[in-house]
C-alpha positions as CSV (number, residue, x, y, z in Angstrom):
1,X,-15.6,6.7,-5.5
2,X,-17.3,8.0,-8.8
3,X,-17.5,11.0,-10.9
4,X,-19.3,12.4,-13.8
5,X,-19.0,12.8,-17.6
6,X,-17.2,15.5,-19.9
7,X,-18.7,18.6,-21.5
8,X,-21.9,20.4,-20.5
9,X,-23.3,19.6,-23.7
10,X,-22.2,15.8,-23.9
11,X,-19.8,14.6,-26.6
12,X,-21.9,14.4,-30.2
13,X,-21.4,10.7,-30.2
14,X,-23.8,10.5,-27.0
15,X,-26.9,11.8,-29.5
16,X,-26.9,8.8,-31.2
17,X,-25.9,6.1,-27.9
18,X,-28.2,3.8,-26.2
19,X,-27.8,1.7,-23.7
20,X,-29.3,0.5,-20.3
21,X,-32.2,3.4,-20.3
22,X,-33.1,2.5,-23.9
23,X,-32.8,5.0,-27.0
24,X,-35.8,7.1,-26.2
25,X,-33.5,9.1,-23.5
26,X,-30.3,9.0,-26.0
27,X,-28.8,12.0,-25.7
28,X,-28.9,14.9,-27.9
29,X,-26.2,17.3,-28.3
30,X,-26.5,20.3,-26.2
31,X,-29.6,19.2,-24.7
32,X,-29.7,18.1,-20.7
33,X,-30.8,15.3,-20.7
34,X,-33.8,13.7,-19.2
35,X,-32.8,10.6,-17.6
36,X,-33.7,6.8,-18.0
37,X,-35.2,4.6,-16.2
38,X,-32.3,3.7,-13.3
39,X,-32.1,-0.3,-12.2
40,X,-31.8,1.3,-8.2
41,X,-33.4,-1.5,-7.5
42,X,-31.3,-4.4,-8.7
43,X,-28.2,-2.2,-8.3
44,X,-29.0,-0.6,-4.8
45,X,-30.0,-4.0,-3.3
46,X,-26.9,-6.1,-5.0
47,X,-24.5,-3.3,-3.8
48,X,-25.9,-3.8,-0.3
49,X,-26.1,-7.5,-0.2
50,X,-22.5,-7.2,-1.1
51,X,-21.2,-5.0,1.3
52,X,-23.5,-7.3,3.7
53,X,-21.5,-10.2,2.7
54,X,-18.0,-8.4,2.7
55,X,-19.0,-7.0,6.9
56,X,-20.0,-10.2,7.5
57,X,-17.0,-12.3,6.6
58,X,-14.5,-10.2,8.1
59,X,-16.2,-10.6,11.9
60,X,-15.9,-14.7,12.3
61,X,-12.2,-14.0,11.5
62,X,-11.7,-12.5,15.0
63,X,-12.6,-16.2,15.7
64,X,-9.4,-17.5,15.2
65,X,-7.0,-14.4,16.2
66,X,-5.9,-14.2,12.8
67,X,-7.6,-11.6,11.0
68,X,-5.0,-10.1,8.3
69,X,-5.2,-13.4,6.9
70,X,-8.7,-13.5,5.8
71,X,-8.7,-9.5,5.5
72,X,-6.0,-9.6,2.6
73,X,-7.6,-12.2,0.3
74,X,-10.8,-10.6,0.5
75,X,-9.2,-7.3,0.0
76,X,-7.2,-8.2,-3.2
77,X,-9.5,-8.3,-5.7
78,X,-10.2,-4.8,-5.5
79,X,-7.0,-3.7,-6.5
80,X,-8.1,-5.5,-10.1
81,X,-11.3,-3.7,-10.7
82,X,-10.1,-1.6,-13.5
83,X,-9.3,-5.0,-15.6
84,X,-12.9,-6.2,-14.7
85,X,-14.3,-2.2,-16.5
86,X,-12.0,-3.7,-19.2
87,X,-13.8,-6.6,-19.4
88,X,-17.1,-5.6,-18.8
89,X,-16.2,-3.1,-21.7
90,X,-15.1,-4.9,-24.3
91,X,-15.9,-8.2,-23.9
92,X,-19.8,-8.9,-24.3
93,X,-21.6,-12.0,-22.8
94,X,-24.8,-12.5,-25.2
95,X,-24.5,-9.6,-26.5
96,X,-25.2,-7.6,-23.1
97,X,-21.8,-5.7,-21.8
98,X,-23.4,-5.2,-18.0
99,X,-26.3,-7.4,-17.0
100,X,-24.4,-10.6,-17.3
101,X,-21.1,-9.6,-15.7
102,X,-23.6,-8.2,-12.6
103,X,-25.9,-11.8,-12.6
104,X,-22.0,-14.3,-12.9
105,X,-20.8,-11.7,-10.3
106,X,-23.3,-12.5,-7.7
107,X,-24.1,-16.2,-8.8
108,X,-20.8,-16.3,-8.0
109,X,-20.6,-14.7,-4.9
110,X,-24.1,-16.9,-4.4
111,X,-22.2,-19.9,-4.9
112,X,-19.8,-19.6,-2.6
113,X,-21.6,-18.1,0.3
114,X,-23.3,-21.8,0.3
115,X,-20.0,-23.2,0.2
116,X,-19.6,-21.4,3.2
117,X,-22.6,-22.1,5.0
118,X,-22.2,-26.2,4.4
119,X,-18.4,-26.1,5.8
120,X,-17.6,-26.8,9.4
121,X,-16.6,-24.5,11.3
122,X,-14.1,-26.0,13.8
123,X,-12.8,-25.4,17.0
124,X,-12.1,-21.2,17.9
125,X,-8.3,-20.3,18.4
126,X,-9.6,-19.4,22.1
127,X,-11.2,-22.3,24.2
128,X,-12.5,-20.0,26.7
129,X,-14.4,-17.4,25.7
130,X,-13.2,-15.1,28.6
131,X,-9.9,-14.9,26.8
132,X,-10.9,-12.0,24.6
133,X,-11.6,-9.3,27.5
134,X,-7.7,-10.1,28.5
135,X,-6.6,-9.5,24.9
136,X,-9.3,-6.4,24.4
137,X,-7.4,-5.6,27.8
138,X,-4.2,-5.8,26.2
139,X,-3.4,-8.3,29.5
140,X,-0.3,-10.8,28.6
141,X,-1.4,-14.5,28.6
142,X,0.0,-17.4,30.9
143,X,2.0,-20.1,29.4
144,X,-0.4,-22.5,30.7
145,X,-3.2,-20.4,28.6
146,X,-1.1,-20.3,25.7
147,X,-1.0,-24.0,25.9
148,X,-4.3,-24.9,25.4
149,X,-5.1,-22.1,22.2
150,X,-6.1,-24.0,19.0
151,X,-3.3,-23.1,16.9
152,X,-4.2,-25.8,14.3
153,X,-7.3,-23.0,13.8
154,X,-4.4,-20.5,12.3
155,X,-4.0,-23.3,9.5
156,X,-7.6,-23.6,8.5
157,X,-7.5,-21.5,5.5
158,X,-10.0,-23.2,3.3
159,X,-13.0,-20.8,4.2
160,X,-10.4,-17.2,3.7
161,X,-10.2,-18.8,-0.1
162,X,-14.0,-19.4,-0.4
163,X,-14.2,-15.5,0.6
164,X,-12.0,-14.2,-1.5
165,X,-13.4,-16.0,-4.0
166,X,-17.0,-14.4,-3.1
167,X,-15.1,-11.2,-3.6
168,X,-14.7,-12.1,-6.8
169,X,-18.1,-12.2,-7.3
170,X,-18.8,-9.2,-5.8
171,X,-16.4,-7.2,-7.0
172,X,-17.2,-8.3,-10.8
173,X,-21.0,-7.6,-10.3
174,X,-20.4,-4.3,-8.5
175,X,-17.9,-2.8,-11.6
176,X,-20.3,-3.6,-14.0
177,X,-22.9,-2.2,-11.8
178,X,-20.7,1.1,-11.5
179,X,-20.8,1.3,-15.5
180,X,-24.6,1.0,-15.2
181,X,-24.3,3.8,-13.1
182,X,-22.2,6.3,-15.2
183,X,-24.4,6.0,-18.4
184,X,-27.6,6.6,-15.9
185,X,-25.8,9.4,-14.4
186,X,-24.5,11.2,-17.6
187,X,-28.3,11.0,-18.4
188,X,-29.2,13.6,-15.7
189,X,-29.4,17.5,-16.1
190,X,-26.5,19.0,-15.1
191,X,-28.5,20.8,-12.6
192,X,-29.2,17.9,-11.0
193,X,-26.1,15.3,-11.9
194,X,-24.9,13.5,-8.9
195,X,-28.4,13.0,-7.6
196,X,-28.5,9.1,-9.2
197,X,-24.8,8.3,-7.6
198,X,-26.3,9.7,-4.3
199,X,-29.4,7.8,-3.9
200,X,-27.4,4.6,-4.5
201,X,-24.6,5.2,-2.1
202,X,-27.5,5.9,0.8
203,X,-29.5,3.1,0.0
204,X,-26.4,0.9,0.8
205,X,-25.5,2.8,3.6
206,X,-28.8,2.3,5.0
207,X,-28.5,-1.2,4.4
208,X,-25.2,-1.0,6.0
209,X,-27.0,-0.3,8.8
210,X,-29.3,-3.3,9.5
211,X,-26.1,-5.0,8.4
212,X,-24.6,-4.0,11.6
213,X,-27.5,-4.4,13.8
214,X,-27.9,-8.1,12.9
215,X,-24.2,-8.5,13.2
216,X,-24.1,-6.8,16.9
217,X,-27.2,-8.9,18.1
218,X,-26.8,-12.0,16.1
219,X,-23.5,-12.6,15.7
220,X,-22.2,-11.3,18.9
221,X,-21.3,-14.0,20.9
222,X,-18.6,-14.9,23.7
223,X,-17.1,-17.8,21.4
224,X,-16.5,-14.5,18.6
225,X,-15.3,-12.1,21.1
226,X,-18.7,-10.5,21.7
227,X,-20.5,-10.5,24.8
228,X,-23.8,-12.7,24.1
229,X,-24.7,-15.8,25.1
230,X,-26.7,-16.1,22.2
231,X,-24.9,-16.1,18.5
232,X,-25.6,-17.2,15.1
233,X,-22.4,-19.4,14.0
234,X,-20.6,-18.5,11.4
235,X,-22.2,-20.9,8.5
236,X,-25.1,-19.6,10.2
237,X,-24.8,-15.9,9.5
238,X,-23.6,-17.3,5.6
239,X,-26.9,-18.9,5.0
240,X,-28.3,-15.8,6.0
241,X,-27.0,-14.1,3.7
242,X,-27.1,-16.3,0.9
243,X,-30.6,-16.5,1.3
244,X,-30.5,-12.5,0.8
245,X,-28.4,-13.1,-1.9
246,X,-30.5,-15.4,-3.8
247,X,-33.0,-12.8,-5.5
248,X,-30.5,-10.6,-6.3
249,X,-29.5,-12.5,-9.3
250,X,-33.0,-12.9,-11.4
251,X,-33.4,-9.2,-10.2
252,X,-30.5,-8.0,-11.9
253,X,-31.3,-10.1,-15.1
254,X,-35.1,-8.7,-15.2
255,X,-34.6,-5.0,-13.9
256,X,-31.5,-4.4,-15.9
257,X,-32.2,-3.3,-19.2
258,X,-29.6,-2.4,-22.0
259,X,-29.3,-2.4,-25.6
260,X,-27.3,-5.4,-27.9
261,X,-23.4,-4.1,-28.6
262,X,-21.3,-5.4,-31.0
263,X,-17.4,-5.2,-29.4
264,X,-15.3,-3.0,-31.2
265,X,-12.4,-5.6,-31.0
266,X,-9.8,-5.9,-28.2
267,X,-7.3,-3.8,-29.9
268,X,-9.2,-0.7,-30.8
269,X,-10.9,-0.8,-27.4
270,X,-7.1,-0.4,-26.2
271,X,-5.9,2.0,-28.8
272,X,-9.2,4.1,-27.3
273,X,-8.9,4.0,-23.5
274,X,-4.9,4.4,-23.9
275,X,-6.2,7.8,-25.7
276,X,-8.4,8.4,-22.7
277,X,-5.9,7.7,-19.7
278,X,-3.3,10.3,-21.9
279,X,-5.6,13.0,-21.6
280,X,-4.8,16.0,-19.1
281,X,-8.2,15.6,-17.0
282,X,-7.8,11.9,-16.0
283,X,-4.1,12.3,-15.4
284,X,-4.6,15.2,-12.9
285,X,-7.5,13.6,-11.5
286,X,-5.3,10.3,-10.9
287,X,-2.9,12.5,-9.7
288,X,-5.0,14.2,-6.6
289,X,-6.7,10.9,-5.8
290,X,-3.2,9.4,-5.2
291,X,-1.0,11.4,-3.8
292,X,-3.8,13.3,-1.7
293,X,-4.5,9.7,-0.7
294,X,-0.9,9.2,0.6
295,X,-1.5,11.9,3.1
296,X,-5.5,12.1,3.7
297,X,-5.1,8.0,4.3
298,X,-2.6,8.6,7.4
299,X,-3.7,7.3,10.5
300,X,-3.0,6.8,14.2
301,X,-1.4,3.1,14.8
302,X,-2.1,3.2,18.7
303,X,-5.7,3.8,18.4
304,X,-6.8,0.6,19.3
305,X,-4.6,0.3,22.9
306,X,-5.8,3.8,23.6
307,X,-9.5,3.4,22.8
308,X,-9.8,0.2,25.2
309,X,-6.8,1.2,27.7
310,X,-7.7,4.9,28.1
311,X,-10.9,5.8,26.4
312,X,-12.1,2.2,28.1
313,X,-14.4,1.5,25.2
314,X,-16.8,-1.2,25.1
315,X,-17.2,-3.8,22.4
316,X,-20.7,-3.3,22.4
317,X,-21.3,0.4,22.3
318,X,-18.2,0.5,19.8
319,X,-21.1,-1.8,17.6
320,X,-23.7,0.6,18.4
321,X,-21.7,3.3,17.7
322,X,-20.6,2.3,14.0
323,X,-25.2,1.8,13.4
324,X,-25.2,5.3,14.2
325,X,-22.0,5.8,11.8
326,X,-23.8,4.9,9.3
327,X,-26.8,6.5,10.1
328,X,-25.0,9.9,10.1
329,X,-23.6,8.8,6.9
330,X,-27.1,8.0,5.4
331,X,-28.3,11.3,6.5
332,X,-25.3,13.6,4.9
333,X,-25.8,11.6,1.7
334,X,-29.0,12.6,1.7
335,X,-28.5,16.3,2.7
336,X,-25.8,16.4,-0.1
337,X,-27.9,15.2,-2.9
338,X,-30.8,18.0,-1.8
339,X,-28.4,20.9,-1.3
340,X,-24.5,20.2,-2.8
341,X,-24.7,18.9,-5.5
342,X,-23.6,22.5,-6.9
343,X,-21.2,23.1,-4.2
344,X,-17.6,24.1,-4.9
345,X,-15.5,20.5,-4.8
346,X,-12.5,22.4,-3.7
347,X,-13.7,24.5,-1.0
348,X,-16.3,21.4,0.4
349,X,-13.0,19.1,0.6
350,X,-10.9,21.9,2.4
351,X,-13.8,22.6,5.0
352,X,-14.5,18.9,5.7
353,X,-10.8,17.8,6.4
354,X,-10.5,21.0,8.2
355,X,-13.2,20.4,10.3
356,X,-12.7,16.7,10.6
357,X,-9.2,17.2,11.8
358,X,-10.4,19.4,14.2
359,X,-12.9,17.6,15.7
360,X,-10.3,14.4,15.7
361,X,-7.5,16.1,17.8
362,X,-10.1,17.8,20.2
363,X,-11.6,13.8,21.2
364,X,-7.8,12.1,20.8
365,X,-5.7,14.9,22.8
366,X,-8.3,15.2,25.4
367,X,-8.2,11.3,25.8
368,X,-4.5,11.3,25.4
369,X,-3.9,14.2,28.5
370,X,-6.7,12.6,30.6
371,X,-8.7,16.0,30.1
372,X,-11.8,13.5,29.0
373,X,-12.2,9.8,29.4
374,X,-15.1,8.5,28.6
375,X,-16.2,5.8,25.7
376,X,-19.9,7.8,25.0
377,X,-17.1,11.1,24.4
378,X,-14.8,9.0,22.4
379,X,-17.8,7.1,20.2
380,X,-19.8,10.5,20.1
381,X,-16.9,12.8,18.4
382,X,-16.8,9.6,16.1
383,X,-20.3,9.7,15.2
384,X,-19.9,13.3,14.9
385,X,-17.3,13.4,12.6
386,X,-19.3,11.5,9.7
387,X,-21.1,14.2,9.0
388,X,-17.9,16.2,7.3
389,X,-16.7,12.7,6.1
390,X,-19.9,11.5,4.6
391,X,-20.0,15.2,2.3
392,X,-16.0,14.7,1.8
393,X,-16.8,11.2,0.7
394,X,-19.1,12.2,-1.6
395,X,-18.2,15.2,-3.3
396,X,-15.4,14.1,-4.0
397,X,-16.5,10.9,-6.2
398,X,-18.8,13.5,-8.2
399,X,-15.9,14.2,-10.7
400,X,-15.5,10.4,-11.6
401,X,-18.8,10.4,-13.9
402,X,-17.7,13.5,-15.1
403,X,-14.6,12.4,-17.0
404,X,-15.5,8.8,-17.7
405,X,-16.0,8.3,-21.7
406,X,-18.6,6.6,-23.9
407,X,-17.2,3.0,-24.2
408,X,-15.2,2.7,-21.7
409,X,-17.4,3.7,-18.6
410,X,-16.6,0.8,-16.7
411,X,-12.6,0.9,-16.5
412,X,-12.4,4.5,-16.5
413,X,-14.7,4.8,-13.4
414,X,-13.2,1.6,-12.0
415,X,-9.3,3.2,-12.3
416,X,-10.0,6.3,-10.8
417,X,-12.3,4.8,-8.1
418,X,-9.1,2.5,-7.0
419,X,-6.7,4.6,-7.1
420,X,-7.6,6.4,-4.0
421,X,-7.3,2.6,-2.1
422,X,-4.2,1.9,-3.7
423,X,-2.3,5.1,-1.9
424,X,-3.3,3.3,1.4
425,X,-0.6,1.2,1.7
426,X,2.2,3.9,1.4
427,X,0.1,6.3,3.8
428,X,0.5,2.9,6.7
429,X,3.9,2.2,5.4
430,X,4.8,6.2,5.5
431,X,3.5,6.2,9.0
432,X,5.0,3.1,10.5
433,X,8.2,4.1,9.7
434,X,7.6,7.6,11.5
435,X,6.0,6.0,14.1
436,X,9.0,3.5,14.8
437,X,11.1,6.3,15.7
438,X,8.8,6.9,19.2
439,X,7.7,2.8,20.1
440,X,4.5,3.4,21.9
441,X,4.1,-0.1,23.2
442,X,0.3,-1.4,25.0
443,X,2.7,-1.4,28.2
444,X,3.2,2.4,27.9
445,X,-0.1,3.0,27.7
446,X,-1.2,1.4,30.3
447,X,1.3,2.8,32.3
448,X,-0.1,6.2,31.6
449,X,3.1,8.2,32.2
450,X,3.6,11.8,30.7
451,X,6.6,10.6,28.2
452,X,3.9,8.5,26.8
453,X,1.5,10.6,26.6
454,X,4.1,13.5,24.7
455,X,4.9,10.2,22.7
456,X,1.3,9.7,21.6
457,X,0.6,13.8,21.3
458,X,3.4,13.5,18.5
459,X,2.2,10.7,16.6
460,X,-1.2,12.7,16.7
461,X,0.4,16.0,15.3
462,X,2.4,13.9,12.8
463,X,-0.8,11.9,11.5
464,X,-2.7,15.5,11.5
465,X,0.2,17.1,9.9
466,X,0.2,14.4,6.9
467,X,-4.0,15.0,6.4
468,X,-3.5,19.0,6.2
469,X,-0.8,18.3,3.8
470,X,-3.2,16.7,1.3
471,X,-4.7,19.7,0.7
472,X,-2.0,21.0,-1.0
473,X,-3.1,18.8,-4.0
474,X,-6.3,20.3,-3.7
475,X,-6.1,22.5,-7.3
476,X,-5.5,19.6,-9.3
477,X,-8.9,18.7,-8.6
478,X,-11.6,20.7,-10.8
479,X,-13.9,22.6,-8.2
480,X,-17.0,21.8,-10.1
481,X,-18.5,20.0,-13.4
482,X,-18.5,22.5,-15.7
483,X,-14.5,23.3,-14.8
484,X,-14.2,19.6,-15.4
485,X,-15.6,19.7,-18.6
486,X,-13.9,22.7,-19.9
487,X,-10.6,21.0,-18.8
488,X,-11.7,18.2,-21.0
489,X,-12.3,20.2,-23.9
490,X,-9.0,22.2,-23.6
491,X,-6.6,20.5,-21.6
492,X,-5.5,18.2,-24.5
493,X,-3.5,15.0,-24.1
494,X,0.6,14.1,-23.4
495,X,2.1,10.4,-24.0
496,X,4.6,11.0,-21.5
497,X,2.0,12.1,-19.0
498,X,0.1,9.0,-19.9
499,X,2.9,6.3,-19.6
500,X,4.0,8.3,-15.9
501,X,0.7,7.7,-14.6
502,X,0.4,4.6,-15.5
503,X,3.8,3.6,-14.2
504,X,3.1,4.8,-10.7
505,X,-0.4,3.4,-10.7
506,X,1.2,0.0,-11.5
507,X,3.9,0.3,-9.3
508,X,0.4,1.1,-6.6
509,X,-1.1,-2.0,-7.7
510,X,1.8,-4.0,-7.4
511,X,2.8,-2.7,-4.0
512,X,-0.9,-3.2,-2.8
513,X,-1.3,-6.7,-3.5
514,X,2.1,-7.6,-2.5
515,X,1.8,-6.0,1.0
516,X,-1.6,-7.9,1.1
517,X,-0.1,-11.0,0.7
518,X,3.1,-10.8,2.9
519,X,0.3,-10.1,6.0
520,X,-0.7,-13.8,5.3
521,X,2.8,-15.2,6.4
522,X,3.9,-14.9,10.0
523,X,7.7,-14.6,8.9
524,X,6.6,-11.2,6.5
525,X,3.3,-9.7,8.3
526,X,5.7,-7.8,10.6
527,X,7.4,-6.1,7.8
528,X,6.8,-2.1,8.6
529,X,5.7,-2.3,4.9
530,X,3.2,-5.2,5.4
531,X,1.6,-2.9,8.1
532,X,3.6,-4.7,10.8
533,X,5.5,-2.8,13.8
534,X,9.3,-4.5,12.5
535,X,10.3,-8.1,12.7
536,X,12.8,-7.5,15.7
537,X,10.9,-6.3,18.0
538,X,7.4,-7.4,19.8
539,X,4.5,-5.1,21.2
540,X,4.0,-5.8,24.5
């Protein structure tokens, strides 16, 4: 997520800062200012490549039937990304706070994308390929099937390291690129702030997009649960993208410019951000990304059983579908930054989760009560829906840039920006427990009776119930920049509000990375708190 700097005239500190646009756009106090020359280039085309690599890694784990493994170590390291803004910060490599943090991040995630590519893939967990349409089907296996899966696959864990490790990487190069970002975007006229953050979020998406189409056609095959007879292998599609990859760095080091910085010292960098994170603006902003996020994150744990039992959705339209995801997504971004960038936060976020939820519960009660079943009505209302989520999405990162400070862009855009995803795991932990209470089982469904489907239709009004709720954290969020700013100004600062936000955000990152890691271990992934459904019971 992001958001945008204090103070329609920017801090008086700002006249006399330069940085990555060079000290003939430093800012002067009072004046908007005129902008720099932004590295959209490097930056757009790194962010993508990553995101590429991230899509891309997750797919070849359907390989094996073991997904959460591979999904939680590549997941992890973005619980950390405000101690990587510390780093990038603070800690200076030649001099240069950004460009060398972005070229290690993705040599790094370089490096090991080759590692990736020149490793053996091994057997798949299915022999025969036609066992994924029984478990897309949800259809029980025979003993005699069970017998010849390759559970020595489950055990091959070597390459889940080598992602998370490209994570790493990534997620290093894409914090430091976020800092880039701030100072760019505090450059901009107020007018027109947002614009910068904009452009870069729809380049990616875009490239999200041919992402997805060379992962539906080349990387769609029967041996990865696709439907192709054709498909890249999985060192295959890595080498791809390493070779992708491969510009990105020199790019970053030649297109990135920024001025030499002396560290202030560890301790005074701390003394100064602890000063920051006490201030009434970031605390209530913390505050409405996380506890809206408890709610606004619920979602519905039977979708997948009712989108292939009753919506009868197809693995290949569901790919062609999430293209034209993005491509809605591109196009909001886009018709955003022209027209909302002066829009009322407040009253955007209440009509897009309005109108979201709507939509939502027209498509998933109509397919629950058999009124519509149809997978181009199920995909379509999907497709739909991104264009309130894509302006939700982004308005609501536009207050990030506003409150992060001069020195300490890259952890104060990097906290709040996390602290949305670490509310996630209490939202699915939140809902399993509900959830338990009704034990809609794949049998159920496809048994199709009417307790079911009253089973289901509360589950839906629960999950619905919890997003509407979210909005009653809605006034802790300024409704536009110059609110933001004047609650900068005025709203002064509180220890005690300081060391409660940071306890709970703790306690968030603590909770995140341990529910990670207990869905890597069969004995703990069934924990309702790992995500699981409870260890004593099965889904049929």
């Amino acid at each position: 997520m992001a958001t945008q700097a204090a103070i329609l005239d920017l801090p008086p500190e700002r006249a006399s800062y330069t940085s990555s646009v060079g000290p003939e756009h430093a800012l002067q106090d009072g004046d908007p200012e005129q902008g720099g020359r932004m590295p959209s280039a490097a930056d757009g085309d790194a962010s993508v490549r990553g995101s590429t690599a991230f899509e891309a890694m997750k797919t070849p784990l359907r390989q094996n039937g073991h997904e959460l493994e591979g999904g939680a170590l590549v997941i992890i390291p973005w619980s950390f990304k405000v101690f990587y803004g510390m780093l990038t910060d603070c800690f200076p490599l030649f001099g240069y706070r950004r460009r060398p943090y972005m070229a290690l991040g993705w040599a790094t995630c370089l490096a090991f994308l080759v590692a990736m590519a020149c490793t053996p893939i091994g057997k798949p967990y299915y022999p025969d390929p036609s066992f994924w349409d029984k478990e897309n089907a949800h259809i029980d296996f025979t003993p005699e099937e069970k017998a010849t899966f390759n559970e020595s696959a489950l055990n091959d864990g070597g390459k889940y390291v080598m992602m998370m490790f490209a994570a790493v990487g990534y997620v290093m190069s894409d914090v430091a690129a976020d800092a880039v970002l701030v100072d760019v975007a505090q450059r901009e006229p107020v007018t027109i702030r947002g614009q910068t953050q904009t452009a870069i979020y729809t380049v990616r998406t875009i490239f999200m997009v041919i992402t997805n189409l060379f992962l539906a056609f080349c990387f769609n095959g029967k041996d990865y649960g696709g439907s192709y007879d054709f498909t890249l292998s999985f060192p295959q599609v890595m080498l791809v993208l390493a070779v992708c990859l491969a510009p990105v760095v020199p790019i970053t080091w030649l297109f990135i410019q920024e001025e030499f910085f002396v560290s202030p010292g560890f301790r005074n960098y701390i003394r100064e951000l602890w000063g920051v994170v006490q201030t009434r603006a970031v605390c209530q902003v913390i505050a409405y990304k996380f506890f809206s996020g408890v709610f606004e994150n619920a979602t519905f744990v039977s979708t997948d059983p009712v989108q292939r039992i009753w919506a009868k959705v197809e693995t290949r339209n569901e790919k062609l579908a999430t293209v034209l995801t993005y491509g809605i997504m591109a196009f909001t971004l886009m018709l955003t930054a022209r027209y909302g960038l002066n829009w009322n936060w407040r009253a955007m976020l209440l009509v897009t989760m309005l109108t979201v939820v709507v939509l939502d519960a027209i498509c998933m009660f109509s397919v629950t009560w058999d009124i519509v079943r149809n997978q181009f009505f199920w995909l379509g209302i999907s497709v739909v829906e991104q264009l309130p989520q894509g302006i939700n999405f982004i308005v609501a990162t536009y207050v990030v840039v506003e409150l992060a400070e001069l020195g300490h862009e890259g952890a104060i855009y990097a906290l709040l920006t996390t602290v949305n995803n670490l509310s996630d795991p209490f939202a699915k932990a939140i809902l399993k427990q509900i959830d338990a209470h009704y034990d809609v089982t794949n049998d159920e469904i496809s048994e199709d009776s009417r307790d079911t489907r009253m089973k289901v239709s509360a589950t839906l009004f629960i999950m619905y119930g919890m997003k509407l709720f979210s909005l009653v954290f809605l006034p802790l969020l300024p409704p536009q920049k110059k609110a933001t700013q004047h609650l900068k100004a005025t709203g002064g600062s509180s220890r005690t509000l300081g060391f409660l936000t940071m306890a709970y955000v703790g306690f968030a990152m603590v909770w995140s990375v341990m529910t990670n890691l207990m869905t890597m271990y069969k004995s703990t992934s069934c924990l309702t708190i790992a995500g699981g459904s409870g260890c004593n019971k099965t889904d049929s």
